[in-house]
C-alpha positions in Angstrom: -24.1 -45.0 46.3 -24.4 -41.1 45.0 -21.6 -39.3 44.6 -23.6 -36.6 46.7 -24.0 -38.8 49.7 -20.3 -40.1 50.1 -16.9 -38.6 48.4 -15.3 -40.9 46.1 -11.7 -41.4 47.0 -8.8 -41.8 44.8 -6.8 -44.9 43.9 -3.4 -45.2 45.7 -0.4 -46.9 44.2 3.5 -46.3 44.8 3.9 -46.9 40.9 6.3 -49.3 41.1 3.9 -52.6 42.0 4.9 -52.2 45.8 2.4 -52.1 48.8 1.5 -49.0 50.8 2.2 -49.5 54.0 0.1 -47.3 56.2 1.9 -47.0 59.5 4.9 -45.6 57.7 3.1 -43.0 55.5 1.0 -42.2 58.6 4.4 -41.3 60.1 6.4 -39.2 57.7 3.6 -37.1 57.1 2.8 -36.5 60.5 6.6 -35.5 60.7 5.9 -33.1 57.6 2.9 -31.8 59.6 4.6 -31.4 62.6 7.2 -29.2 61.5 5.3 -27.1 59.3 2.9 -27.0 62.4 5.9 -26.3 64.9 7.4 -23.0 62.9 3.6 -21.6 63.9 4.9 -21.5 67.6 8.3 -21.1 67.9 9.2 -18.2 66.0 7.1 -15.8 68.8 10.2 -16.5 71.0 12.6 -15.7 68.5 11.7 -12.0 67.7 13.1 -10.1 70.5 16.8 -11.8 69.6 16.1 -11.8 66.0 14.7 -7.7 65.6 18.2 -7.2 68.1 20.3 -8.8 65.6 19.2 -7.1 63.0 19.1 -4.0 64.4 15.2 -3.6 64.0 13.6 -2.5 67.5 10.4 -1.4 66.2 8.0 -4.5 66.6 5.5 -2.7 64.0 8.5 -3.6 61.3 9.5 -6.9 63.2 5.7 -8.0 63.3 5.6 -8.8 59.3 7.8 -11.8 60.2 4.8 -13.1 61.6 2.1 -11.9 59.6 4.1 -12.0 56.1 3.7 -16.2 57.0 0.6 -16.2 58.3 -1.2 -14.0 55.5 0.4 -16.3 52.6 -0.6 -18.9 54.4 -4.3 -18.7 55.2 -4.8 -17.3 51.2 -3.1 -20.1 50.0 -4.2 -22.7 51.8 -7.3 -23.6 50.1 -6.3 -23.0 46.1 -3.2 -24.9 46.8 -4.8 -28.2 47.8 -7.2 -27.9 45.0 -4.1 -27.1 42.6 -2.5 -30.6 44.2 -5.9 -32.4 43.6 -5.7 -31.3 39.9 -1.8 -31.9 39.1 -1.5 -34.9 42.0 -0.7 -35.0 45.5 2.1 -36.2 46.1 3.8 -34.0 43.9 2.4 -31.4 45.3 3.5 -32.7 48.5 6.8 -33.3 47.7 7.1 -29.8 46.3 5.9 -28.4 49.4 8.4 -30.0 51.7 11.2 -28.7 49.8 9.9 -25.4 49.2 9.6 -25.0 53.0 12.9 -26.6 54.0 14.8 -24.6 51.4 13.2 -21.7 52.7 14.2 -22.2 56.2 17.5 -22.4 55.3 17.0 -19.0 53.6 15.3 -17.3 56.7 18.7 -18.8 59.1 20.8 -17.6 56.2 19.5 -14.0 55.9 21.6 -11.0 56.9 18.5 -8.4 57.0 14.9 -8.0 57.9 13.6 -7.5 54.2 15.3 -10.9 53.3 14.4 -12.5 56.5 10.6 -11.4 55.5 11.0 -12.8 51.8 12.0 -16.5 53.1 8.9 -16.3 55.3 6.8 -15.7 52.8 7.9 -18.4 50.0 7.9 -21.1 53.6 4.2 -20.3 53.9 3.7 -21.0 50.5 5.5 -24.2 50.9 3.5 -24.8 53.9 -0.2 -23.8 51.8 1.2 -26.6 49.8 2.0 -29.8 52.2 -0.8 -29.2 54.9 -3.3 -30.5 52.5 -1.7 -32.9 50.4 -0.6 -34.6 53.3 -4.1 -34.7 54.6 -5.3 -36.4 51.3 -2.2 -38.8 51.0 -2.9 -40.2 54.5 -6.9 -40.7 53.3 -6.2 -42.5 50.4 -3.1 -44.7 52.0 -5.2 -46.0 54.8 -7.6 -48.6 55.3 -11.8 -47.1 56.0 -11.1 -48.7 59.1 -8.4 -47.2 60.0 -9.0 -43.3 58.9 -10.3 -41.7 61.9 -7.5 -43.1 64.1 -5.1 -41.9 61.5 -6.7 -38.3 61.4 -6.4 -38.0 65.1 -2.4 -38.9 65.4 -2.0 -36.8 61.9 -3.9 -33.6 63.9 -2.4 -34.5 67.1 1.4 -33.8 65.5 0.1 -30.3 65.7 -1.3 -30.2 69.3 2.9 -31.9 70.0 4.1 -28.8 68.0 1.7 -26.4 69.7 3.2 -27.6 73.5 6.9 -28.3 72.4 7.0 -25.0 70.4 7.9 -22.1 72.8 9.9 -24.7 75.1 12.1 -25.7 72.1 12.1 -22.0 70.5 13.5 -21.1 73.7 16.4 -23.6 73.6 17.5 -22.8 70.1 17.2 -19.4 70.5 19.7 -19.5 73.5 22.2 -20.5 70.6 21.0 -18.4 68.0 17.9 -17.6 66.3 18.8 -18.8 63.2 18.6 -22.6 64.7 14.5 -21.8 64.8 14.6 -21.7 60.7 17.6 -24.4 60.7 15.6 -27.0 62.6 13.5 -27.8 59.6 16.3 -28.4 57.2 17.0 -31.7 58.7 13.2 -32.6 59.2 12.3 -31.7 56.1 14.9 -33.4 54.0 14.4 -36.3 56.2 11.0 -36.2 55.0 11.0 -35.8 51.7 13.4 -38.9 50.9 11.2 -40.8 52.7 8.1 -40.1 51.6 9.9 -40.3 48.0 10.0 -44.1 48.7 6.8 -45.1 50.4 4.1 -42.5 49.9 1.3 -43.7 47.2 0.9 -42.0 44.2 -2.5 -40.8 44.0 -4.6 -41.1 40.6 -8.1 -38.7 41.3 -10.6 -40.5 39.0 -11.9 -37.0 37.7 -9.0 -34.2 37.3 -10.5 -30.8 39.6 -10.7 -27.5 38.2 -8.2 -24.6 38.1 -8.7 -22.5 41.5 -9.4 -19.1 41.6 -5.1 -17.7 42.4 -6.4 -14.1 41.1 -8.7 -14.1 43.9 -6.5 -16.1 46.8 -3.8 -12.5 45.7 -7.1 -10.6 46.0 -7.0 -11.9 49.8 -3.5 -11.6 50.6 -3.5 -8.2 49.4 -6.7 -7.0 51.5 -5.8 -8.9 54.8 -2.2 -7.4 54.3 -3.7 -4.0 53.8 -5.3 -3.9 57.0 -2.6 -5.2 58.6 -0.2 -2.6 57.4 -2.7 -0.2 58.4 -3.2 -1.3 62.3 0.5 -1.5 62.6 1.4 1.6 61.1 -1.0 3.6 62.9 0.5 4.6 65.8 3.5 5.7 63.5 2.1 6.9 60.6 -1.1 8.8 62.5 -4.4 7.4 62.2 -5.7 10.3 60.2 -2.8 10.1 57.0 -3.2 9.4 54.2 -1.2 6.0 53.5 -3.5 5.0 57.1 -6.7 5.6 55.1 -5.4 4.6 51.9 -3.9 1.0 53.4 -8.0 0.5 54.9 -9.4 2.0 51.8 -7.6 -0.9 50.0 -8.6 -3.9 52.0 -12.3 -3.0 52.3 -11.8 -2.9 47.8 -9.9 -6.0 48.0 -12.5 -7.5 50.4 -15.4 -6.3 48.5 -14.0 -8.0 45.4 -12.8 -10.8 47.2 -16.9 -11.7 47.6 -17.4 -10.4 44.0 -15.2 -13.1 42.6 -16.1 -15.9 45.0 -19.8 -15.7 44.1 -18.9 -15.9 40.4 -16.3 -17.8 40.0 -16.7 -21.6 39.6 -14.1 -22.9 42.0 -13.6 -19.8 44.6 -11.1 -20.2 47.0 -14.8 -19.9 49.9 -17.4 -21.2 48.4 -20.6 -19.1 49.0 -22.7 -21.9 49.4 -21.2 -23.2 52.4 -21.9 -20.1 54.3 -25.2 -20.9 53.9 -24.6 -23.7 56.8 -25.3 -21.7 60.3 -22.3 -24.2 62.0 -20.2 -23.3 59.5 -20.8 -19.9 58.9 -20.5 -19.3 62.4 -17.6 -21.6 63.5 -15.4 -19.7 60.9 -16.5 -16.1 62.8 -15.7 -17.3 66.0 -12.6 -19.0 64.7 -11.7 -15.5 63.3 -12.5 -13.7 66.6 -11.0 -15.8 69.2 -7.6 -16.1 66.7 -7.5 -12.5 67.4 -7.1 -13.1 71.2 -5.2 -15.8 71.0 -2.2 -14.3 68.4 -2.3 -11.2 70.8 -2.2 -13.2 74.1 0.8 -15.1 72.7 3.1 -12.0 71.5 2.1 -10.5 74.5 3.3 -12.7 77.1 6.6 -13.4 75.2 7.3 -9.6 74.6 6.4 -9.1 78.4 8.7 -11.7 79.8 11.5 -10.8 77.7 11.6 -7.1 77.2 10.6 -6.1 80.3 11.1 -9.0 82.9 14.6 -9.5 81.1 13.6 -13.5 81.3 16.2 -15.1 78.4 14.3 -16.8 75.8 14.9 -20.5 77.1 13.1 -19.1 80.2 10.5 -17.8 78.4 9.6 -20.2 76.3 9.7 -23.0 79.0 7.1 -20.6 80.9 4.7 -20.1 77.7 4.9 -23.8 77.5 2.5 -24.4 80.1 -0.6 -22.8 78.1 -0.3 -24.9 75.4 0.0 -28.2 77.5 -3.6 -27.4 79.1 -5.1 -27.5 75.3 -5.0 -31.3 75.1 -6.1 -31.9 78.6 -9.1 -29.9 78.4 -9.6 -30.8 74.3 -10.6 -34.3 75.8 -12.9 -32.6 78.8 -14.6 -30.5 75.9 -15.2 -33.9 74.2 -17.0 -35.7 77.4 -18.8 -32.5 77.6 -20.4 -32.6 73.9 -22.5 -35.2 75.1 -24.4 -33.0 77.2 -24.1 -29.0 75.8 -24.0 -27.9 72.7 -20.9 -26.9 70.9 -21.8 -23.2 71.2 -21.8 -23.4 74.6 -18.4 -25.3 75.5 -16.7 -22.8 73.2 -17.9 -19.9 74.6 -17.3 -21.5 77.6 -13.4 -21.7 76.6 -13.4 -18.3 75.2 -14.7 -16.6 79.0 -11.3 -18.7 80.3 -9.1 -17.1 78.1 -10.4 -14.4 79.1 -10.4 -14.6 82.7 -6.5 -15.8 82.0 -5.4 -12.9 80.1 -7.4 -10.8 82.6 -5.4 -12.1 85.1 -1.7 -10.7 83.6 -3.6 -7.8 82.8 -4.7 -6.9 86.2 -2.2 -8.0 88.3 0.7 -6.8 86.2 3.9 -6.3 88.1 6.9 -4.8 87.1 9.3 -7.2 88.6 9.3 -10.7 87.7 6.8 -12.6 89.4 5.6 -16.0 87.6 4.5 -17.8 89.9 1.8 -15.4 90.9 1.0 -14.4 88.2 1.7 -15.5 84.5 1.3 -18.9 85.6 -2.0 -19.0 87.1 -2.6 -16.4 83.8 -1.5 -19.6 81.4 -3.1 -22.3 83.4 -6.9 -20.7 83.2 -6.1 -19.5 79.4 -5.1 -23.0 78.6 -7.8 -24.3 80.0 -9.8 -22.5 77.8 -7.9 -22.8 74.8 -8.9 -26.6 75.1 -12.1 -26.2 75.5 -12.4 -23.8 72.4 -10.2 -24.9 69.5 -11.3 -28.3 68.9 -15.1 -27.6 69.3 -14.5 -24.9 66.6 -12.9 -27.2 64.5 -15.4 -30.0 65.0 -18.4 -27.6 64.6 -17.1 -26.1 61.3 -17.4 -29.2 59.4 -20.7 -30.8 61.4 -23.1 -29.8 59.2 -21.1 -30.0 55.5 -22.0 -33.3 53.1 -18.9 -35.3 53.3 -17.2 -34.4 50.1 -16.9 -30.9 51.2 -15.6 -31.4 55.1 -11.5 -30.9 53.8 -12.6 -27.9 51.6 -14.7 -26.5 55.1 -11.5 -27.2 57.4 -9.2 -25.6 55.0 -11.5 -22.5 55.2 -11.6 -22.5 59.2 -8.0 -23.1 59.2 -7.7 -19.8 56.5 -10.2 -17.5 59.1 -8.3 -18.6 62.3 -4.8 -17.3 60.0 -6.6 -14.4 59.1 -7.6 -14.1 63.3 -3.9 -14.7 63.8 -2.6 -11.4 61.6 -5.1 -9.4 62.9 -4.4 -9.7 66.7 -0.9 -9.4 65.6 -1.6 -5.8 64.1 -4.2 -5.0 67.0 -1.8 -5.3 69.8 1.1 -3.9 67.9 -0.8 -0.7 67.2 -2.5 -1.2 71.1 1.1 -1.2 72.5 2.7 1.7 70.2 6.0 2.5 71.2 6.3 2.9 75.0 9.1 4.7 76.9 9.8 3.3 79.9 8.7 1.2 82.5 5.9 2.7 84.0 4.6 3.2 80.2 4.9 -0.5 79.0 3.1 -1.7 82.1 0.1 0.6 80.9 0.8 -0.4 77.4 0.8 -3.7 78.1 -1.9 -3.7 80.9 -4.3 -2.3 78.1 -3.1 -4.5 75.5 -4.5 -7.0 77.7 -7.7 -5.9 78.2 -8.2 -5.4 75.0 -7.7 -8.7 74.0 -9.7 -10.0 76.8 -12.4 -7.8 75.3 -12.1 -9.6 71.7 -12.0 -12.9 73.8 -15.7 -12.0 75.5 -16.7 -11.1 71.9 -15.8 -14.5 70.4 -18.1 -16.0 73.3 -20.6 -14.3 72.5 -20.1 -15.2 68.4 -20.0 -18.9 69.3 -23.1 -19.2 71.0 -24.1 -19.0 66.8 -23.0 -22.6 66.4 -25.2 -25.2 66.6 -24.5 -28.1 64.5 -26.7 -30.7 63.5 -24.6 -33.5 63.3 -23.2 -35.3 66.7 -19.9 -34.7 68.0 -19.2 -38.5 67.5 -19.6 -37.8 64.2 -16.9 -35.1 63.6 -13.4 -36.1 64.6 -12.6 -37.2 61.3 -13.2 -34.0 59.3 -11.8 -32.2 62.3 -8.0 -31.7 60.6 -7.2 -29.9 57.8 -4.3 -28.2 59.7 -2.6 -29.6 62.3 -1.4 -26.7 63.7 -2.4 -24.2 66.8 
C-alpha cells in the first residue's frame, strides 16, 4: 500500500499500558465539539442584552463580538491542527479545551466591550485548537470499522448545537448574558479531566512541518480589514479615508496571503487543491451562502427583539425552528444524491433560503406576527439549509486523495467562517442606524433582500460542483467542524 493511495494513521496509546476504549473517547470529544460548536449559535441571542449592559447600542461596535471569534477562528483553524499534528494531539487538545473554558469565564467576567471582545478572541483560538485534534483523536482511537459511524455522531454534536443553540441562548439569557460564556466552564472542565484519563496519546510516525502562522496573521488581518470597512461605512462615510484605507489593506493582505501560500511549503490553503473543480468550488459556494446565512441569522434575532420587543427566551425558542429543519432535510439531500448531482441539490437549498428570507422580507409587519410570517420564513429557510450544508461539505472533500480530505474540510470550514464575518459586516452596513419604526422596517426589509440576493448567487456558484467521487463515498471526510 502507497502512502499516496491511503493516509497512514498514527499509533494510539494512553501511555500508561491501559486500553482505549472507543465509546468513551467518542463521547467526551463529542462533548468538547459540542460546546465549542454551541457558542457558534447562542451568542446571536445574547447581543441585544449584552450591547444594553454595556452600554454599547451601536451594533457596528457590538458586531466584533461576533466577528472578532469568527475571524480568529477560520485563520486558525488549519495551522493549528497541523501545529497539534507536529507537537501531538492530545496536547494540543487538552490545551484547547482549557484555553476556551478559561476564556469563557473571561467573556462572563468582563465589565466592558473591549474586554468582552479580547476573551472572544483568545476562545476562538482555543476553539482553532480542539476542533481538529479532536477530529484526529477520534480517528486514531477507533476501530476502521467503526470510523464512519464515529464521524457521523462526532459531526452530528454540531447539528445538536446548531438546533439547541438559540433555544438555550434564549433561556440563559433570561438570567443574564453572562450564563451564555458561563455554560462552557462546566463543560469544558468536565471535559478536560476526562479526556485526561481515557483519551490515547497519539505518536505520528513522521513529525509534520511548522505551518505557515505569518501567513494564517496575514488572513486575520485582511478578512478583519474588510470587515472593519463594511461596518464602519455607514459611520465613517464610504468615501474617507480610514474606509479606503481598511479595503486598501485587505486586498494587500489578500494579495499576499496568495503570495505566501504558493511559496511556502506548508500554507495554511494549499494551492494545489484548488486545482480540484469540487473543491475549488465547494469552498466558493460555502463562502457565498455563509454570507446569507450569518446575515439571515442576526437578522431575525435583531428583528424579533428590537423591534417586535420579543424577550430573548422567546426569540430564541422561535429561531430554533430553522435549525431543526437542517437535519431533516440533510437526510432528504442524501436520498437525493443518488439521483442529481451535488451542484444541483445545493443550489436547490440555496433558492429555499432564499425564498425563506424572501418571505420576512416581503411580508414584514411591524407588529408581532410569527405565525404568519417568521415561521413559515424559518420553515422554507431550514429546509434549505439542509439541503445545502451537508452537500457542501460532502462535495468539498469528494474529489481530494484521502490523506488530504481533514486538511480540505478544515479549509471549507475556514471559507464558510470567512462567509460568516462577511454577512455580518454586509448587513450591519445594509441596516445602518435606523430611526424609527417606519425606518427599520425599510432597513430591515432591504437587508433582506439583499441577502436573499447573495443566497441566489451561491445557487448559481454551486451549480460549479461536480464531484467525481459518489456520495456514498463522502460521509467520512465530511467533518472537520462540527459546527453550523
Amino acid at each position: 500500500m502507497s502512502k499516496t493511495s491511503q493516509p497512514v494513521l498514527p499509533r494510539a496509546s494512553l501511555g500508561e499500558g491501559g486500553d482505549v476504549r472507543p465509546v468513551a473517547v467518542l463521547v467526551v470529544l463529542s462533548l468538547a465539539a459540542f460546546m465549542a460548536s454551541l457558542d457558534l449559535f447562542i451568542v446571536n441571542v445574547a447581543l441585544p442584552d449584552l450591547g444594553r449592559d454595556l452600554r454599547t447600542p451601536a451594533l457596528s461596535d457590538l458586531s466584533w463580538v461576533l466577528n472578532g471569534y469568527a475571524i480568529v477562528y477560520a485563520a486558525l483553524l488549519v495551522p493549528f491542527g497541523r501545529l497539534a499534528d507536529r507537537y501531538g494531539r492530545k496536547g494540543g487538545f487538552l490545551l484547547g479545551v482549557a484555553v476556551f473554558s478559561l476564556a469563557s469565564a473571561g467573556c462572563a467576567a468582563s465589565g466592558t466591550l473591549g474586554l468582552l471582545i479580547l476573551f472572544r478572541v483568545l476562545q476562538a483560538a482555543g476553539a482553532a485548537l480542539l476542533t481538529p485534534t479532536s477530529l484526529g483523536l477520534l480517528l486514531t482511537a477507533t476501530p476502521p470499522a467503526g470510523r464512519v459511524r464515529a464521524v457521523r455522531i462526532w459531526a452530528a454534536s454540531g447539528a445538536l448545537a446548531a438546533a439547541a443553540g438559540p433555544a438555550l441562548g434564549g433561556v440563559l439569557v433570561d438570567a443574564s448574558w453572562r450564563w451564555v460564556f458561563l455554560i462552557n466552564v462546566p463543560i469544558g472542565l468536565a471535559a478536560l479531566i476526562r479526556a485526561a484519563r481515557i483519551v490515547p496519546v497519539v505518536h505520528d510516525a513522521e513529525r509534520a512541518a511548522v505551518p505557515d502562522l505569518f501567513g494564517a496573521g496575514i488572513l486575520a488581518v485582511s478578512i478583519g480589514a474588510l470587515a472593519l470597512g463594511l461596518v464602519k461605512g455607514p459611520d465613517w462615510g464610504w468615501a474617507s479615508g480610514s474606509v479606503l484605507g481598511a479595503l486598501a489593506v485587505a486586498v494587500a493582505g489578500t494579495a499576499e496571503f496568495w503570495r505566501r501560500s504558493s511559496r511556502h511549503p506548508v500554507p495554511v490553503v494549499e494551492p494545489a487543491l484548488l486545482r480540484v473543480r469540487s473543491f475549488a468550488f465547494a469552498n466558493a459556494t460555502a463562502i457565498v451562502f455563509s454570507v446569507a446565512f450569518a446575515a439571515n441569522l442576526l437578522a431575525s434575532v435583531l428583528w424579533m427583539q428590537d423591534v417586535w420587543g420579543y424577550s430573548a427566551m422567546r426569540t430564541g425558542l422561535g429561531v430554533a425552528v430553522g435549525p431543526a429543519m437542517v437535519p431533516v432535510f440533510a437526510a432528504v439531500g442524501q436520498r437525493l444524491s443518488r439521483r442529481l448531482s451535488a451542484g444541483s441539490i445545493t443550489a436547490a437549498g440555496c433558492l429555499l433560503f432564499a425564498v425563506g428570507m424572501s418571505i420576512c422580507g416581503l411580508r414584514l409587519p411591524l407588529h408581532p406576527s410569527y405565525a404568519s410570517v417568521v415561521l413559515p420564513a424559518l420553515l422554507v429557510g431550514g429546509a434549505g439549509v439542509g439541503l445545502a450544508l451537508p452537500t457542501i461539505l460532502s462535495a468539498a472533500t469528494a474529489d481530494l486523495p484521502p490523506q488530504r480530505s481533514a486538511t480540505g474540510s478544515a479549509i471549507v470550514t475556514m471559507s464558510r467562517q470567512i462567509g460568516a464575518v462577511l454577512g455580518i459586516a454586509v448587513l450591519v452596513a445594509v441596516l445602518g442606524r435606523p430611526v424609527g419604526a417606519a425606518a427599520a422596517r425599510d432597513a430591515f426589509t432591504a437587508a433582506w433582500a439583499v441577502a436573499a440576493g447573495i443566497a441566489v448567487l451561491a445557487a448559481v456558484v454551486a451549480l460549479g460542483m461536480a464531484p467525481r467521487a459518489s456520495a456514498a463515498a463522502a460521509p467520512a471526510a465530511v467533518a472537520v467542524e462540527p459546527a453550523g
